[in-house]
N, C-alpha and C positions, 0 to 999 in steps of 0.2 A: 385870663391867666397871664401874667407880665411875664417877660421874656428872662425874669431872674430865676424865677418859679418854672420855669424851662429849661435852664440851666440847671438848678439842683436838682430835676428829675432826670435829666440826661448825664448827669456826673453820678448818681444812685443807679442809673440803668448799664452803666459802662464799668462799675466794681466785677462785673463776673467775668465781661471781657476782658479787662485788663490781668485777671488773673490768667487769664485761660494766654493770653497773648505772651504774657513772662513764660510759662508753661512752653510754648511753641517758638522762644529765642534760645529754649535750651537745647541750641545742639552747633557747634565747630562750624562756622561759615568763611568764607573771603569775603574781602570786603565789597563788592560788587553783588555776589549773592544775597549779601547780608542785607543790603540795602530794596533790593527786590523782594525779597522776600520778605521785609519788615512792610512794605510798599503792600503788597499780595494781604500779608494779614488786618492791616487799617481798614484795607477797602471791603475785606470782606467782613468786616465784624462794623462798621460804619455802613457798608447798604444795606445789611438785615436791619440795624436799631434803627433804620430812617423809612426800610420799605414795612416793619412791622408794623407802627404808628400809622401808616398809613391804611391798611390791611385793616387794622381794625375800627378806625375811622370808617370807611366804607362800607365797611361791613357790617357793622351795627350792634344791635346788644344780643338780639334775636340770633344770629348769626356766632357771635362771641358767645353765647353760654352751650350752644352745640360743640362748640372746642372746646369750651373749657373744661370737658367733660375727662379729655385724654392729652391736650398740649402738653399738661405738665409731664406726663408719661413717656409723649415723644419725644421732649426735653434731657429727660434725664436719660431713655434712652441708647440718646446721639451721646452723650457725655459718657456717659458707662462704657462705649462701645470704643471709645477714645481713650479711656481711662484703662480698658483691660487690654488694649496694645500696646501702653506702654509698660502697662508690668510686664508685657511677654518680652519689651523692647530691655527689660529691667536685667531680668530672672533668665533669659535667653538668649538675648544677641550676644554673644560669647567668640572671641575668638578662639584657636586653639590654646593659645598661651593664658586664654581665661580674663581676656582684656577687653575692657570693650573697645566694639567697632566705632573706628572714627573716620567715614569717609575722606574726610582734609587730609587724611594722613597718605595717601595715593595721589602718589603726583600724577595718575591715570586719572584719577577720580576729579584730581582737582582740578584738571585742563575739561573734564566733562564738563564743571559745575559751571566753569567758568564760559565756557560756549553753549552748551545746550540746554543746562537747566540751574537758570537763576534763580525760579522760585524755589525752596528749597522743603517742601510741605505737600504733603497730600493735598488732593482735591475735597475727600469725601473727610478726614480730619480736619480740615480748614472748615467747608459747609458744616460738619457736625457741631462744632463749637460757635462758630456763628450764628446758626440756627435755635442751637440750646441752649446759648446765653440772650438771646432778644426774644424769646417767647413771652413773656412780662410784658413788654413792650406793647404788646398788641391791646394786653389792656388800658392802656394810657391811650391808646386812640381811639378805643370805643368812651371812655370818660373826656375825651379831650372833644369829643364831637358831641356831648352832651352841651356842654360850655362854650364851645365855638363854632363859627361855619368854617372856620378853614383849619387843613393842617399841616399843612404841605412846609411852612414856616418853619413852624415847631418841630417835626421831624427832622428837617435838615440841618435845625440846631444839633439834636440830637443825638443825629448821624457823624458829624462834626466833630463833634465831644467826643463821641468814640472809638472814631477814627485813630485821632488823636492820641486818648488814650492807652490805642492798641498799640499807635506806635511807639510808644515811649516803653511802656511795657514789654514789646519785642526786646529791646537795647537793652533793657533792665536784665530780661532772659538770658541775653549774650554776655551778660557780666559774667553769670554764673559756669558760661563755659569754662572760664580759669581753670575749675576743680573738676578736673577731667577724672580724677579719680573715684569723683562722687557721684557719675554718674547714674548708675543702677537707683544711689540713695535719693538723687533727684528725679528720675523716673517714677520712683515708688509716692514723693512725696510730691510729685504731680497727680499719681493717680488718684489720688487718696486726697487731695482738694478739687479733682473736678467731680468723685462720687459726694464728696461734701456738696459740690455746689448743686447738685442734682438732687439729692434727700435735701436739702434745702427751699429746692423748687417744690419737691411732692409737700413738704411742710408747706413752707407759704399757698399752695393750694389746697391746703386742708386733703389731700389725697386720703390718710388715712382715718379719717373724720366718719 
């Protein structure tokens, strides 16, 4: 497999991250958070697409059709579980005036953000999208270890791409802060493209087959 043909699998395996990553730049940063936190989402959405390839490389075909059984399940899942806090984030985080909450807007909040917490993103949100957009992944390492003895290469093209990807994606995310009024409408239409990407996943694994 030539390292072009590793490229267009890695630019096709990073379409879900990159969405989930614009998804996860929507929310009022400074500019130091914003950059951490764009930093937080590359790396986590670029170790999963490099350590899945790997995973399934090792792990074999044997091994891969005992997953295949439910990944895409745990897949969708992690996304679903993502997708219904932010409708709660939508439909509930309400001030009293009926506005939404924008941490930036507390100059208490903003001296927090700014000393204590740069990244600006859940742990288990972050892991759930990471995880539930590289499960695919695993497959191209069990097929990539049919065709080659090593993978270690390839993944970390991969990984790279996605990185990448995520990051660019993030900035793309923070455009959309502008329309602070649209938040709720942006929460909604987050939610409602990472359940897309998850009935996506059950389809491309034939789940209900």
């Amino acid at each position: 497999m030539s390292w072009l043909e590793v490229v267009g699998i890695a630019l096709a395996l990073s379409v879900d991250a990159f969405v989930c990553s614009v998804i996860s730049g929507k929310r009022r940063l400074n500019s130091r958070a914003r950059l951490y936190t764009a930093m937080a989402v590359a790396f986590a959405f670029g170790l999963f697409q490099f350590l899945m390839p790997v995973i399934g490389f090792f792990a074999g075909v044997a091994i891969q059709k005992y997953f295949a059984a439910y990944d895409h399940w745990v897949a969708f899942g992690l996304l679903a579980i993502v997708a219904i806090n932010m409708l709660k984030e939508a439909f509930f985080a309400k001030d009293e005036d009926g506005d939404s909450k924008c941490a930036c807007n507390d100059p208490a909040t903003q001296q927090t953000i700014k000393h204590e917490h740069l990244v600006q993103i859940g742990l288990f949100t972050l892991l759930a999208m990471a995880v539930g957009t590289s499960i695919d992944a695993l497959a191209v390492g069990v097929s990539y270890g049919l065709l080659q003895g090593t993978i270690l290469w390839a993944a970390a093209i991969i990984g790279v791409i996605c990185a990448s990807c995520s990051f660019t994606g993030f900035f793309l995310g923070q455009a959309l802060t502008r329309f602070a009024k649209m938040d709720p409408v942006l929460n909604v239409a987050g939610a409602v493209v990472l359940l897309g990407i998850g009935v996506h996943i059950l389809l491309e694994h034939q789940a209900f087959a």
